[in-house]
BALODO-985446 format. One line per field, with one value per residue (C-alpha): residue number from 1; residue in three letters; y, x, z. Coordinates in Angstrom, 3 decimals. Example, Ala and Ser with C-alpha at 12.3 -4.5 7.8 and 13.67 -1.06 7.14 Angstrom:
<tiros>
resi	[1,2]
resn	[ALA,SER]
v	[-4.500,-1.060]
u	[12.300,13.670]
w	[7.800,7.140]
</tiros>
This chain:
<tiros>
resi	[1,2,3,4,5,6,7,8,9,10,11,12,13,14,15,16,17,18,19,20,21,22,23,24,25,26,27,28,29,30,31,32,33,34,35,36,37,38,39,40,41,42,43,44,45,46,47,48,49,50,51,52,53,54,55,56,57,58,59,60,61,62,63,64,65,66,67,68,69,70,71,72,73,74,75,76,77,78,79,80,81,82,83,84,85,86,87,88,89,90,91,92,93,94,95,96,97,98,99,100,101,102,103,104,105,106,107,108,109,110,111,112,113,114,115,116,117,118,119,120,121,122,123,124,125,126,127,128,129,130,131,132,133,134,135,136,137,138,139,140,141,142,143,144,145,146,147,148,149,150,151,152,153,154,155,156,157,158,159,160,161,162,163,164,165,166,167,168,169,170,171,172,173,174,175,176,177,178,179,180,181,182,183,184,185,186,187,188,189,190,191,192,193,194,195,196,197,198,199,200,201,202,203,204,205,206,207,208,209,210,211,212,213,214,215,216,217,218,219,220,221,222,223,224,225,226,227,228,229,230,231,232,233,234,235,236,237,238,239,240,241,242,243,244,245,246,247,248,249,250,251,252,253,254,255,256,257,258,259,260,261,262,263,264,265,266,267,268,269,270,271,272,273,274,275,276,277,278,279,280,281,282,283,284,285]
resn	[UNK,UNK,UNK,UNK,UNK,UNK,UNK,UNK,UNK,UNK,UNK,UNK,UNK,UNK,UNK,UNK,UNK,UNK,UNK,UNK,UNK,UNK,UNK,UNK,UNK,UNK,UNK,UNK,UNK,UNK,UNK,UNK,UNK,UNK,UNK,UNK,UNK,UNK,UNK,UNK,UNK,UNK,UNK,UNK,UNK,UNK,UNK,UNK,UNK,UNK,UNK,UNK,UNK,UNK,UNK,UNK,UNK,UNK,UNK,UNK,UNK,UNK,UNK,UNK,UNK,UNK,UNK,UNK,UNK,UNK,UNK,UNK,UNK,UNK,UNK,UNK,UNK,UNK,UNK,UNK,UNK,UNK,UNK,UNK,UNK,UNK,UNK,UNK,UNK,UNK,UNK,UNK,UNK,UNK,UNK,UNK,UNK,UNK,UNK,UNK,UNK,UNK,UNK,UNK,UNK,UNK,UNK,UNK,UNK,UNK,UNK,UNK,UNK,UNK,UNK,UNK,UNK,UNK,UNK,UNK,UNK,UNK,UNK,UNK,UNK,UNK,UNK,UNK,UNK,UNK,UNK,UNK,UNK,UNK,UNK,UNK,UNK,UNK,UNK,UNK,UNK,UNK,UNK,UNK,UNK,UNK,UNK,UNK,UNK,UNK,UNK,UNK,UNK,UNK,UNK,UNK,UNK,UNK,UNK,UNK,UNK,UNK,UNK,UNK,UNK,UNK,UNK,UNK,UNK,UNK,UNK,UNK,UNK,UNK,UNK,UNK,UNK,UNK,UNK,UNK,UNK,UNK,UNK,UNK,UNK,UNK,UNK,UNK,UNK,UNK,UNK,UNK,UNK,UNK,UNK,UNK,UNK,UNK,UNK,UNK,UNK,UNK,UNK,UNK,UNK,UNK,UNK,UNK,UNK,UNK,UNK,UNK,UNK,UNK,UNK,UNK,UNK,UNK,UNK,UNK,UNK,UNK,UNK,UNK,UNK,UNK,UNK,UNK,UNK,UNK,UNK,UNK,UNK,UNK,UNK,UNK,UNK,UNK,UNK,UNK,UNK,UNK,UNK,UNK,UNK,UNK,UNK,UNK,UNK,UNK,UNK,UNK,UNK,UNK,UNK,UNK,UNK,UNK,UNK,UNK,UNK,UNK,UNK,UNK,UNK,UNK,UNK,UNK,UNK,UNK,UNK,UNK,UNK,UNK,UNK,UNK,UNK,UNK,UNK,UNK,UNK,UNK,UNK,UNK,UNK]
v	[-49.210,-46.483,-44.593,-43.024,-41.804,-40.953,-42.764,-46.136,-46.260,-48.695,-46.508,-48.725,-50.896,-52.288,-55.558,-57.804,-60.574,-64.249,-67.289,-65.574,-63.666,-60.173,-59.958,-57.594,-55.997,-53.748,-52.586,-51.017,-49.597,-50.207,-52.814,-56.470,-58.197,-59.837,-61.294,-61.364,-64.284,-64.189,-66.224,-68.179,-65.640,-62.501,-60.071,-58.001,-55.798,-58.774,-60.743,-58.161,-55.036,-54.496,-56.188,-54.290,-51.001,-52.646,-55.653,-52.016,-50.185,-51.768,-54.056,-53.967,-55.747,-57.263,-58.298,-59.918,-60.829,-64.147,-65.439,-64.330,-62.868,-58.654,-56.880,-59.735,-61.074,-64.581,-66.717,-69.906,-72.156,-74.460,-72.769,-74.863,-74.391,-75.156,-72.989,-69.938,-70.098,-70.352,-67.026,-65.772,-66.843,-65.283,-62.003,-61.566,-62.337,-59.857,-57.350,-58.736,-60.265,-62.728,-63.579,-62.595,-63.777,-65.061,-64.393,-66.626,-66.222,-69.606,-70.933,-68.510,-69.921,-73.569,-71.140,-70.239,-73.929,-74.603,-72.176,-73.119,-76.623,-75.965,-72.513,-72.854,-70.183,-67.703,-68.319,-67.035,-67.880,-69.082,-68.175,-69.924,-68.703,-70.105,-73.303,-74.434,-77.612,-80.454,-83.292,-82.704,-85.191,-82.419,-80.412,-80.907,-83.591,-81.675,-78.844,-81.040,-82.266,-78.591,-77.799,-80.298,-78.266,-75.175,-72.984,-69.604,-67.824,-68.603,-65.677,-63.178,-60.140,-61.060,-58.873,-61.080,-60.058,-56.364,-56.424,-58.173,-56.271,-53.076,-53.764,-57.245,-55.891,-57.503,-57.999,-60.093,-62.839,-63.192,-66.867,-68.147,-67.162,-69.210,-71.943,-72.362,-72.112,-74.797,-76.950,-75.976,-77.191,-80.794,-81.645,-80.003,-82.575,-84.015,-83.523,-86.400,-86.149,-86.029,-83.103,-81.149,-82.325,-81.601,-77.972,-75.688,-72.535,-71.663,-71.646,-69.691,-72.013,-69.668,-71.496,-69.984,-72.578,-72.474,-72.323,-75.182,-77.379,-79.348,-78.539,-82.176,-82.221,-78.715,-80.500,-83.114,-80.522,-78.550,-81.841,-82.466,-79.019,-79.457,-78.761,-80.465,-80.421,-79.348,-75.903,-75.942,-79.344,-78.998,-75.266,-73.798,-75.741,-73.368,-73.552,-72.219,-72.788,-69.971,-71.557,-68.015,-68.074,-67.480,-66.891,-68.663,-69.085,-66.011,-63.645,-64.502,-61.767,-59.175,-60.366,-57.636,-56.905,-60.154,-61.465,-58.502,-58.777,-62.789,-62.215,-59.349,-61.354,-64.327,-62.928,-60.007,-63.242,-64.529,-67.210,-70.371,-72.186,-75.136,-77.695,-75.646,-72.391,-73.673,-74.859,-72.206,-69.769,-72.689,-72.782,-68.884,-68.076]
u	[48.034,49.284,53.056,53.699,57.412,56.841,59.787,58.620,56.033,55.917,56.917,54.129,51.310,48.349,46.616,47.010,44.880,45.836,44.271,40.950,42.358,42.643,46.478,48.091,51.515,53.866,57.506,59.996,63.841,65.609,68.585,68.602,65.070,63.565,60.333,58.692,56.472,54.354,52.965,49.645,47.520,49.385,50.033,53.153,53.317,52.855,55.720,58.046,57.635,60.382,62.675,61.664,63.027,66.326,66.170,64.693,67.694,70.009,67.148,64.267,61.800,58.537,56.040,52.988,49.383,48.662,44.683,42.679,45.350,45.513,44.545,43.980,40.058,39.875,37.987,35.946,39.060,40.824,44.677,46.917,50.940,51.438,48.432,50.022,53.428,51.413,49.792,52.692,55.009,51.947,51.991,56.100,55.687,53.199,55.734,58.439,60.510,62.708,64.316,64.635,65.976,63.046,63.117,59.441,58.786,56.483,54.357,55.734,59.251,57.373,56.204,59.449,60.275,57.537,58.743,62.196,61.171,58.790,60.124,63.948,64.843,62.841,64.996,68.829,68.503,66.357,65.592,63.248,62.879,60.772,58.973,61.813,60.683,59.615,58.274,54.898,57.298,59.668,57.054,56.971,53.724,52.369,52.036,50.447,47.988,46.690,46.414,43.573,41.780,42.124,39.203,38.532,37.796,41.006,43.093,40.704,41.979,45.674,47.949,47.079,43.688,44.014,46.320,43.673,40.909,42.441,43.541,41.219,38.751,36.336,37.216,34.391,35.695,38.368,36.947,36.773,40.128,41.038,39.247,40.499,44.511,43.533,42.172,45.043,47.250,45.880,46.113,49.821,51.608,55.354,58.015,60.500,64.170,64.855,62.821,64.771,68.665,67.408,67.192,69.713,69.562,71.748,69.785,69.560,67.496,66.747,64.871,64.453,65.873,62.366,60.521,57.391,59.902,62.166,65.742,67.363,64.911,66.340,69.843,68.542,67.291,70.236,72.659,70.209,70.794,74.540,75.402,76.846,80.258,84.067,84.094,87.880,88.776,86.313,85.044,82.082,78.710,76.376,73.291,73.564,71.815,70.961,69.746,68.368,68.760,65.884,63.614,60.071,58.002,56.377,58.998,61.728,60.439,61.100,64.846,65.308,69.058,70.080,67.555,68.921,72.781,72.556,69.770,71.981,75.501,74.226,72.196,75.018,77.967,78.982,76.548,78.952,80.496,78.326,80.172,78.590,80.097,83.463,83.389,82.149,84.952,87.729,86.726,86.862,83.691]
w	[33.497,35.386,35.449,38.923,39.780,43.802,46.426,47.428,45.141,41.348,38.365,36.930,37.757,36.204,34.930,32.316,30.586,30.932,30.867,31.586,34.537,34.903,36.346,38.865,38.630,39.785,38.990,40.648,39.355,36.706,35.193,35.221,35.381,38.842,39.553,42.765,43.742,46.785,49.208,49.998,51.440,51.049,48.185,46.770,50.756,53.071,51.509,50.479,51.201,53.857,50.892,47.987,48.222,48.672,46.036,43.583,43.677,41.565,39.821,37.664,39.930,38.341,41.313,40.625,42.669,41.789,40.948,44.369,45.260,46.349,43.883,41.514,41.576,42.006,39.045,38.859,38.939,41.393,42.947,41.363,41.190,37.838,37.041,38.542,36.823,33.386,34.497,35.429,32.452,30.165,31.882,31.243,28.207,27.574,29.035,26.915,29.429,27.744,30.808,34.512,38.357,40.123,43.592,45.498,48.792,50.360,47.585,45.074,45.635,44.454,41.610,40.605,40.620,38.592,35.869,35.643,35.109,32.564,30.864,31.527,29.104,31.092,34.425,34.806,38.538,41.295,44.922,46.813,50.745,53.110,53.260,50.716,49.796,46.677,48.814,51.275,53.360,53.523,56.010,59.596,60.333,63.041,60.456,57.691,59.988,61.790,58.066,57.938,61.005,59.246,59.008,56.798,59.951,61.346,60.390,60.945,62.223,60.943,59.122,55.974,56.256,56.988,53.735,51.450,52.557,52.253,48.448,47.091,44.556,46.660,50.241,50.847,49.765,52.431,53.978,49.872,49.834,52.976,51.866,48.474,49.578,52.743,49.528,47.498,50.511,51.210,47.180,46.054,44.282,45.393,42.674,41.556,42.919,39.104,38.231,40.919,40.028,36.466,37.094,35.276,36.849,39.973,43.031,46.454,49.042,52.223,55.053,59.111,61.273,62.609,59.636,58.440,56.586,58.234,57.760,56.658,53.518,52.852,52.738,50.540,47.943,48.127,47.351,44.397,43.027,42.932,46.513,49.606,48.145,49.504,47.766,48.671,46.871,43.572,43.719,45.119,43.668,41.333,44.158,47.989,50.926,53.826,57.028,59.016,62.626,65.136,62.143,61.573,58.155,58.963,60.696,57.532,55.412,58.530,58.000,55.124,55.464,55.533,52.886,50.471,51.579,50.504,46.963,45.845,46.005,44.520,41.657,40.835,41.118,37.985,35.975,36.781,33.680,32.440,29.728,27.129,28.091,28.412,25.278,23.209,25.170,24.309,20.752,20.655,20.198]
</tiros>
């Protein structure tokens, strides 16, 4: 582990053991716990660096490199979802984070997901930006099937690649890395509609207008997390939904002042009453 204290830089980074993996971190500020979960193919810089400094200065901001990931080395075992939110549930807990905001951009928002389904107590709230999604329906076809075509010398020479082979332990392994998140890609698993509307925590769902899901299956998530409602007849629903304009998959983590202006208002708004909390505050206690 190492403690630096320079602008712009972690106040502490290092690795920790789990599940056989040796995993990366890095955090930034201080106060109220949020996790950073990256994308396929990119690391802590690629998916939110423009964000960070921003989301750091009022938070205590946990970002991790999932396995084959940046600085993490990749292992002898298949990418899987629910594989990476074990990881990364076992490397919080090893830094004694009972709970946080989880904030995944891409396939770390389906992380995220993941997590609060399976580790609710760990999640006070949820944002998932880009490729928002549950369903491999919910993607556009034409992308599902150039995803089929794809080939691990494809993104050579891309900013993705500069990234990894600047800070991957072994940046050799570049086209393994390609070819294990295409693989990863054909085989993710669709979640049921009642695994989604059986989510507690509030949710932030932030898509680009031209981004690789399409925007109707968005909707449909967002009315299954509470949404889709008449905030001026019943109250504004615990979930929200950011549609940003003239903004792809790729070019929505450029959007940095708007991504921060929306994150930072709906994780610093008040946790909406559930049946439970009303309760508790009727009965005094």
């Amino acid at each position: 582990m190492t403690t630096q204290h320079s602008p712009g830089m972690p106040i502490e980074s290092g690795y920790v053991p789990v599940n056989g993996l040796e995993m990366y971190y890095e955090i930034y500020g201080t106060g109220q716990p949020l996790v950073l979960l990256h994308g396929n193919l990119s690391t802590i810089g690629t998916s939110f660096g423009k964000v960070l400094p921003a989301l750091a200065a009022t938070r205590r901001v946990i970002a991790v490199e999932q396995q084959g990931h940046g600085h993490t080395a990749d292992i002898d075992r298949p990418f899987s979802i629910g594989q990476w939110a074990q990881d990364t549930a076992a490397l919080l807990r090893h830094l004694k984070i009972e709970q946080a905001d989880f904030f995944g951009y891409s396939s770390g928002g389906a992380v995220a997901l993941e997590i609060a389904l399976h580790s609710p107590s760990l999640v006070r709230k949820l944002v998932f930006a880009g490729g928002t999604s549950y369903r491999r329906d919910g993607f556009y076809p034409e992308l599902l099937a150039a995803g089929k075509d794809m080939k691990p010398d494809n993104l050579d020479g891309s900013p993705f690649q500069q990234e990894y082979v600047r800070v991957a332990p072994h940046p050799e392994n570049w086209h393994q890395l390609v070819a294990k998140v295409a693989e990863f890609d054909r085989t993710i698993a669709d979640r049921p509609r009642e695994a989604i509307a059986s989510l507690k925590p509030p949710a932030l769902l932030i898509i680009g207008d031209s981004d690789i899901v399409r925007p109707e299956h968005v909707v449909e998530m967002f009315r299954l997390l509470g949404g889709g409602v008449a905030g001026d007849l019943v109250g504004l629903p615990r979930s929200q939904l950011a549609v940003l304009p003239g903004t792809t998959h790729v070019t929505l983590v450029d959007r940095a002042e708007w991504l921060s202006s929306m994150i930072l208002a709906f994780l610093d708004a008040p946790m909406p009453e559930t049946p439970e909390t009303t309760e508790r505050a009727s009965a005094g206690g």
